[in-house]
Structure formats: structure tokens, C-alpha cells
N, C-alpha and C positions, 0 to 999 in steps of 0.2 A: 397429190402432194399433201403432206399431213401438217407440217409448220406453217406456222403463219408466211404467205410470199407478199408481204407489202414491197412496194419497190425498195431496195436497197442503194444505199453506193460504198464506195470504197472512200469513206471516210479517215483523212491521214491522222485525225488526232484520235484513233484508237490506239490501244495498247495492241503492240503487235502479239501475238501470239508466236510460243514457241516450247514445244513440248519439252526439249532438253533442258531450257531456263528454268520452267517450272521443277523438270527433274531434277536439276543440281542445287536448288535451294531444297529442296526436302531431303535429299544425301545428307548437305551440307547441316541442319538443323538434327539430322541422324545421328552425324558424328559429335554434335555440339552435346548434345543427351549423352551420349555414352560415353565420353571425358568427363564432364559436369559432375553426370551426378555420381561416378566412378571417384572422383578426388572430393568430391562433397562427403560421400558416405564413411571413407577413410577419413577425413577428417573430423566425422564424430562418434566413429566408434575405433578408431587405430590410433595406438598413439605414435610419438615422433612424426618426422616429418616426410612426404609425399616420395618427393626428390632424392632422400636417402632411403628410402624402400626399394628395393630393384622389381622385388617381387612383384607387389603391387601394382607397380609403376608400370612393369612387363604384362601383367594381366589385364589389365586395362587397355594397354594399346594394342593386345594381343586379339581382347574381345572387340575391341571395334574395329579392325579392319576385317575381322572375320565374319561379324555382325553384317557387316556393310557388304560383303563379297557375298554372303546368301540372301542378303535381300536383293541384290542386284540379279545374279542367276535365277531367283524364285521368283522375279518379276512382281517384285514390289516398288518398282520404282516405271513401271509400265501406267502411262496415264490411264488405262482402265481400271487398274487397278485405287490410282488414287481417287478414283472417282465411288470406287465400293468401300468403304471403309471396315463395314459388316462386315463383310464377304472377305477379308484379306485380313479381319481381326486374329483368326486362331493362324492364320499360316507366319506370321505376328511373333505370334505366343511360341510356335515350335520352333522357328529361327533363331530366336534367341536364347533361348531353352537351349536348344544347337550349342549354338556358340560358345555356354556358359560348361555347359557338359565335356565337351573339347576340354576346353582350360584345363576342369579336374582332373580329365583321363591322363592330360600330359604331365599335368603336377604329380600325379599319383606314380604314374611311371619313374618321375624324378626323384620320388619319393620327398616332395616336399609341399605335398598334400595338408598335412597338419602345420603349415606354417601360418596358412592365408587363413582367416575368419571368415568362420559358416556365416557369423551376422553380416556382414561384410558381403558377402557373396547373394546371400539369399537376397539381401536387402536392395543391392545392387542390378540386381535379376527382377526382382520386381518393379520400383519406380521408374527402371530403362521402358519397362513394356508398360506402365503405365502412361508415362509422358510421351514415348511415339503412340499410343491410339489415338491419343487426347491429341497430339498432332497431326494426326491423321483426318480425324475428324474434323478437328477445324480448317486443313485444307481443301476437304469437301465440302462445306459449307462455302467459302470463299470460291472456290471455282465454281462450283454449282450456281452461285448467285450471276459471277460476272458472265459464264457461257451463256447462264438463261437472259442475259441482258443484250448479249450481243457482243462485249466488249471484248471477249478475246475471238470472238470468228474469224477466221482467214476470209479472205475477200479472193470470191472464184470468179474468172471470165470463160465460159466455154467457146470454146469456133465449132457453128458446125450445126444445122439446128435437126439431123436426121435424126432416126431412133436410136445410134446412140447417145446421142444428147440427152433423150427423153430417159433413156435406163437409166446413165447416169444423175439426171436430175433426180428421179425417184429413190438411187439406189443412196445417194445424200441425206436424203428428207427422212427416209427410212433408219439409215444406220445412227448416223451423227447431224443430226438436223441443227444444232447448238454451235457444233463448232467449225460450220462452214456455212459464209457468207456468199450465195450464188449473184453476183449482183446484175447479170446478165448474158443473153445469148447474142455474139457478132456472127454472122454469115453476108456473103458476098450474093448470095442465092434470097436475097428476104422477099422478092415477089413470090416466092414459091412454099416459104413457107409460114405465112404469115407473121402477126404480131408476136407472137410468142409460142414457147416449146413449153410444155408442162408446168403450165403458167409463170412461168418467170419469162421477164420481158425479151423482145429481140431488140438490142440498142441501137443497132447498125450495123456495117461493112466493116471489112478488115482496114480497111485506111482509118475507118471510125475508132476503132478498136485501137491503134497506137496511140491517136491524139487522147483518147479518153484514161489510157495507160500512165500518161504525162502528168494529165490535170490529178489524177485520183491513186489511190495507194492498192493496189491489185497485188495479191501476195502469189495466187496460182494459176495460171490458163493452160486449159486442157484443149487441146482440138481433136474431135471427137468425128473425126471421115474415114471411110473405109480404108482399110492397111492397101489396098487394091488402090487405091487412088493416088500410089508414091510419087508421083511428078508435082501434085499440088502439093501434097502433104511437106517434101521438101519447099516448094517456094514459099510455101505458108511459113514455117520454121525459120527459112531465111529470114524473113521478114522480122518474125516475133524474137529473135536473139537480141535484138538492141535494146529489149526491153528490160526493166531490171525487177524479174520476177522466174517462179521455177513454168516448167514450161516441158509438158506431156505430152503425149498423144497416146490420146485413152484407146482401151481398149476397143478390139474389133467386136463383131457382135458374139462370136463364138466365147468370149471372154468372159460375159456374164449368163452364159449357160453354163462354164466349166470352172465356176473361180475357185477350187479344192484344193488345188495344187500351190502350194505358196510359190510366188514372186519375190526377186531380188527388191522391185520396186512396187508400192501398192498405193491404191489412192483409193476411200475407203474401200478397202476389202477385192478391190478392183487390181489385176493387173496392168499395170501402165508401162509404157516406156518415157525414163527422164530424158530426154535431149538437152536441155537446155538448164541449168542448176545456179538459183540468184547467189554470187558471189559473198554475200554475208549474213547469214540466217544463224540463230540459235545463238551458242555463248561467241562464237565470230563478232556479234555488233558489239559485243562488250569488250571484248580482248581488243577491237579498233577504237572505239572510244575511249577507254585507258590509255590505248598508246597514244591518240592526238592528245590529248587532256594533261597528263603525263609530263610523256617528253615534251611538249609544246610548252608546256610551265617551264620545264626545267632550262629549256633553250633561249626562250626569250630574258631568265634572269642571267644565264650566263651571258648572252649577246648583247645586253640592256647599254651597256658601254660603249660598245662598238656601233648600237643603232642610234647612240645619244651623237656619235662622232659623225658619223655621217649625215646628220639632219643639220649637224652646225657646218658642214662644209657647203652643204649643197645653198643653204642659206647668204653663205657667204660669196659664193661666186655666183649666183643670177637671183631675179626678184621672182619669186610665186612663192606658192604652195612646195610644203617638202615635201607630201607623199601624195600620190598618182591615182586615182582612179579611175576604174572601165570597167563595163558591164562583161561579163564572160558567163559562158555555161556550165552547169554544173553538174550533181547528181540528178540522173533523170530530166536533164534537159532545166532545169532551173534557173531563171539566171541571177547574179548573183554579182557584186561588186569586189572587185578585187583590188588589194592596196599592194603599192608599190613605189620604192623611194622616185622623186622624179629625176628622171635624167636627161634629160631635154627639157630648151629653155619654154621658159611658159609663153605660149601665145594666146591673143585674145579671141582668135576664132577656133573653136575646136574642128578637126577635121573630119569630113562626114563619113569619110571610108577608111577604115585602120589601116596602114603603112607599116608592114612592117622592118625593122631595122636594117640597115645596111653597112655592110665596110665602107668606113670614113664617110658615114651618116652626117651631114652637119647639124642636124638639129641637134644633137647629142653632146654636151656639155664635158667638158675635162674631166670632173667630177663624174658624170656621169658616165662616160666613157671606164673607169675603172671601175665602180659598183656592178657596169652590166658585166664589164669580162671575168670579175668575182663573183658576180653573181650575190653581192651584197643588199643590190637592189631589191632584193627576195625577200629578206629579214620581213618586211611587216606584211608579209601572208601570214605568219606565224598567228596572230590576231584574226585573221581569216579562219586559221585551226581553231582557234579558242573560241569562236563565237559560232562554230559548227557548220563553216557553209564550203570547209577543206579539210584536207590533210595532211601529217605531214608527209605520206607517199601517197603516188597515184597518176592518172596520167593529167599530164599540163592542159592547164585551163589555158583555150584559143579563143582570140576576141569572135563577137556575133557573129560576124560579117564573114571572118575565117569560116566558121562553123560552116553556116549553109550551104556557102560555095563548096566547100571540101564533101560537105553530109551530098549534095548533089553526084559528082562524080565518084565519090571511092565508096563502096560497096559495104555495110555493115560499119560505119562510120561513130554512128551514134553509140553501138556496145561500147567503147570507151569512157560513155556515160553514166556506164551501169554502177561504180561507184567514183564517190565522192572526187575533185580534182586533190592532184597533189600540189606540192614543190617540188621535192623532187620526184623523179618516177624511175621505171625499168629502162625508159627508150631514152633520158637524157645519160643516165649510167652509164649506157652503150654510146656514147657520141652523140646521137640524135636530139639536137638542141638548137636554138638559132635560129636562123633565116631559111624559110621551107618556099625557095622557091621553082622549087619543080613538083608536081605531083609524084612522082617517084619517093621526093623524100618523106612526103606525109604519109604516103601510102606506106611507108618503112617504118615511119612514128607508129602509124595506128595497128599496123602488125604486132610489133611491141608490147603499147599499150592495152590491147586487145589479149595476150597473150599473161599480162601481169592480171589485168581484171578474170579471167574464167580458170587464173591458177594462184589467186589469193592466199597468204599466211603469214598469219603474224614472224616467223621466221624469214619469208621469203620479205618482208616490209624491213626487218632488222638488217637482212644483208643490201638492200637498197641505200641503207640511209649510212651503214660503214662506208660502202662503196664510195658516198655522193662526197664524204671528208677527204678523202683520197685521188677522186677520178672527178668528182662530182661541181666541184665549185669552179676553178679556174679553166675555161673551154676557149678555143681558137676561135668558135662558131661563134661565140657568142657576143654580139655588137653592140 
């Protein structure tokens, strides 16, 4: 192993790494250069105005989405590529050369070639390709620096501690040693293969292996046993789905005698199969963070009246506390305090096992009785979104005590955890809300549930939250 292996861990306050993020900020910085300095340079050598130029106007946007479509096919927007900047400097210089050559041929064709300014043109052609190297460059510097530090490494757990553990641990260190964090080896088998595989540590067993998944931020686990051993490889897999990370089973050993042939899926340079794919990676955690961020702004000011009205009611008809607190589970098993208007009267002794609601409930207040069947009670989760420990879709956060009992009998329980809880979700859309007192019915939630977490999108969140105005608020079930 050539990198340094001090022990590692999967430290949650790194910067996640994510090759798409990085690639869509330097797109995005692409196109900012080829508008910019395109209406910068018409404005100091063309006269009149931008807006009433067609031409110009057309040439510019013409050059950069074409600009942008040959750097994308010519694979300059491939992180190895941003990692050379040398090396990608003349394919650079041709592409946009490309691009600009284009324009003329079709202006010429139009015969409206002597319209546009050679200054103009040439000028524009050149500070494009000066300010992307000089961006280019200082993107290499900055990733260079944070890879050599550690801060964007993906954080690896392999299962499995045979040879190909071992290939694969060398075949890391060898290709991409910077931008993956091995933080250790789990096998169920460690009497046999001692403390460690190719010096990085053996942490534990597979049961070791999910609690340690809990505590720490693990971005990839590969289980690395032979393709021959399918009976465990599935129970293994069963196992690691609740976890919320991507989740391979590396290749057999013929794999890394033959790796020539490109793979749909590859992990360095390795053919892998994905099983298991973590529900929000790349520009996904920003497209869901906008939306809580967002719409959860935008909701709590429209409902702000409505949350004022019902804090003076609930006030008025019994003495406590207006809003509700209990520890519930969260992303990755987290737990996390969730607010809720109270709707039952306040007593002095809290109860040691959660109860959940029942038709013609008596703890359940007049007041309170109408919030739970609107589902008004809900409002200050909203605050729950804003301070990041929810969302506003997902599936329904169940008290502790629910949790283990249920994670004990239903099979695959936890994946429900693998993102963030909602307000609303998929399975209360569908009916599924209320009083879950049969295993049948949870087992029906977390099918659902289960079902919206490993087929996430921001589209599929938007029809959740129409549905929840329509279908969503006022339920029979709900006591």
C-alpha cells in the first residue's frame, strides 16, 4: 500500500464529496465566461445596445451552448480531466476555436458574415479561452489541495477480508489513493483472518459493521466474497440495505485479471455490481435541501395565522404547554425531537411507553381532537424542516419505542431511515396513517415507505405534497 493507512474514520463533518457538484459548478462558471465576457466585449467595442442586436445576441448564445456541448462530449468536464489542466489546455483551445468557426461558417452561409466585428469576434475568442484555463487552473489547485488533505474522500467499508479485499485495497491506493477513504475491513470470519488485510484495520463483524454505519458517515461498502458464495452474499446484502450508503459487491477474482472491457458500473477501474444505490447523492442533496428550505419558508409564512389560531385555542381550553415534544427516529437512525401542537391534556407524569391514539381517545382534548383529524397538529414540524432534522416529504417519524419493536419483527424496517422523516409521505397519501395496530398495517406503511426512499425525486416529492392538499390532510384514521 503506497498512501499513507493511519487509521481512518468516517468523520461526518467532512465535506461530502461528489463528482457531479463539482462538475456542475465548473459548467456553470463555463457558461458564466462565455455570456460575461460576450456582452462585456460588445459593449466596448459595438455600439447600441446588447438587447437590440439579434445578431450578437444570437451569437453569443449560440457560442455557448455549443461551447458547453463539446466540452461535455470531449470530456472536459470528466474529473480527470479537471484534475490536468496542462493536459486539457489545447483540447481547450480547439473547442472553442470549434465553436467560434461554427458561428462564421453559418453566418457566411447566411451571408451575414460582414455584419458581426472581427474585433468582436477575435476578442471574444480569446479572453473566453483565457479565463476558462485560468479557471481551470485554479480548480486544480483547490481540489488538489482538499483531496491531498483528505476532505473530499469518500469514506469505504469493505466486507470480506479474502484476496479480493486485498486486490481491491491495492488496486485504491494504486489508482486513486486521495479520493478514497478505506476506513476499514468488517468480516464475520476475523479469527481467521487476522487484524488486518493490507494494512488497513479489521474493525469487526457484520452486526459491528451496521452500529459503526450509525455512529459514522460511510459513503461506500463494497463486499468483496466470492460470486460462488450467493446464499451469504444475498443475506449479507439483506442486511446492508438499511443502511444509507451505495452498497456493491465487488468483483470476483477473474475481475481484476480481465478489467479491459468497460462496465455499466465501475469502482476504481474495477467492475462492480450496484445493488443497493444511497437515495441522495450528487446535485439530489441540493435539489432536497431547496425544497425543505424553500417551500418550508414559504409554508410556515402562509400558515403563520392559522398556527397563531390554534396555539390560542389549545391555550384556552386546558392548562400546559402548546406544543408537544418526543424523541423519534430519524435519518440513519438519529434521534431527534419532534414538535407537535398538544392535543391531549397535560399530565404530570409522563408515560413510560408511547400509547398510541385511539377512536374516542379520552386523553385527547376537543381542540385537540380537530387538529389530529386535520392533521393541523402537524404545522410545527415545519420548524423541524427548517432546522434540518426533517422534511417536508418522507416517511413518518414513529416514537422509539414503536421503532424497535416494529425494526424487531418486520424485515428490512430500518431502510425507511435511509432518508430524512417527513410530514407528509407516500404511504399516508395512500390511506396509511393512524393507529397501526396490527403488524399487517405497518408492514403496509413500511412497504410504501420503503418503496418512496429507493425511488426518490424531486418530482415524485412534488406529487406527494399536491396529493397531501387534496387526499392528504383530513383522514378517518386519524384520532
Amino acid at each position: 500500500m503506497t498512501a499513507d493507512s493511519s487509521p481512518n474514520t468516517g468523520k461526518k463533518n467532512r465535506m461530502p464529496f461528489s463528482i457531479p457538484i463539482v462538475v456542475g459548478i465548473v459548467a456553470a462558471v463555463d457558461i458564466f465566461w462565455f455570456l460575461s465576457i460576450g456582452i462585456a466585449v460588445h459593449h466596448s467595442y459595438v455600439l447600441g445596445r446588447l438587447i437590440e442586436n439579434e445578431l450578437y445576441l444570437s451569437s453569443i448564445g449560440f457560442v455557448t451552448i455549443f461551447a458547453v456541448f463539446i466540452f461535455h462530449y470531449g470530456g472536459l468536464y470528466e474529473y480527470k480531466a479537471l484534475l490536468a489542466p496542462f493536459s486539457s489546455f489545447w483540447q481547450i483551445v480547439i473547442s472553442c476555436m470549434t465553436a467560434f468557426l461554427l458561428l462564421m461558417a453559418i453566418l457566411f452561409s447566411l451571408k451575414a458574415s460582414d455584419e458581426l466585428s472581427r474585433v468582436w469576434t477575435f476578442s471574444y475568442a480569446g479572453l473566453v479561452i483565457v479565463a476558462i484555463s485560468m479557471t481551470r487552473l485554479a480548480v486544480f489547485v483547490f481540489l488538489r489541495t482538499l483531496t491531498r488533505q483528505g476532505v473530499l474522500a469518500r469514506n469505504v467499508i469493505i466486507v470480506g477480508g479474502g484476496r479480493q479485499a486485498e486486490k481491491l485495497i491495492n488496486q485504491i491506493y494504486a489508482v486513486q489513493p486521495h479520493l478514497y477513504n478505506i476506513i476499514g475491513v468488517f468480516d464475520d470470519r476475523m479469527g481467521r483472518i487476522g487484524s488486518s488485510v493490507a494494512d488497513v484495520p479489521v474493525l469487526g463483524r457484520l452486526d459491528d459493521l451496521i452500529a459503526y454505519t450509525r455512529r459514522e458517515s460511510v459513503d461506500d461498502i463494497v463486499v468483496t466474497l466470492p460470486w460462488s458464495a450467493d446464499d451469504r452474499l444475498i443475506a449479507i446484502v439483506s442486511q446492508l440495505r438499511e443502511l444509507p450508503a451505495n452498497i456493491y459487491i465487488g468483483s470476483d477474482l477473474i475481475g481484476f485479471r480481465f478489467p479491459f472491457r468497460p462496465s455499466p458500473v465501475q469502482f476504481v477501474g474495477i467492475p462492480v455490481m450496484e445493488v443497493v444505490r444511497s437515495p441522495l447523492s450528487g446535485w439530489n442533496i441540493v435539489l432536497k435541501w431547496l425544497e425543505d428550505r424553500i417551500l418550508g419558508a414559504l409554508i410556515v409564512v402562509a400558515f403563520a395565522p392559522v398556527m397563531a389560531a390554534v396555539a390560542i385555542a389549545i391555550r384556552m381550553e386546558s392548562p400546559g404547554p402548546v406544543l408537544f415534544r418526543q424523541k423519534r427516529y430519524g435519518y440513519n437512525n438519529q434521534v431527534f425531537f419532534i414538535y407537535k401542537f398538544r392535543s391531549m391534556y397535560h399530565g404530570d407524569v409522563p408515560e413510560q411507553k408511547t400509547k398510541q391514539a385511539t377512536k374516542d381517545d379520552p386523553r385527547i382534548t376537543r381542540v385537540g381532537k380537530f387538529i389530529r383529524r386535520t392533521s393541523l397538529d402537524e404545522l410545527p414540524q415545519l420548524f423541524n424542516v427548517l432546522q434540518g432534522d426533517m422534511s417536508l416529504v418522507g416517511p413518518r417519524p414513529h416514537a422509539v419505542d414503536h421503532n424497535e419493536e416494529y425494526a424487531a419483527i418486520i424485515k428490512g424496517y430500518f431502510a425507511r431511515h435511509n432518508l430524512r422523516p417527513g410530514i407528509t409521505g407516500w404511504a399516508q397519501v395512500n390511506g396509511l396513517r393512524g393507529e397501526t395496530d396490527t403488524v399487517d398495517k405497518m408492514e403496509a406503511r413500511v412497504r410504501f415507505d420503503t418503496y418512496y426512499v429507493e425511488n426518490w425525486s424531486l418530482f415524485f416529492d412534488l406529487q406527494i405534497l399536491v396529493k397531501t392538499f387534496f387526499v392528504g390532510f383530513v383522514n378517518k384514521n386519524a384520532y
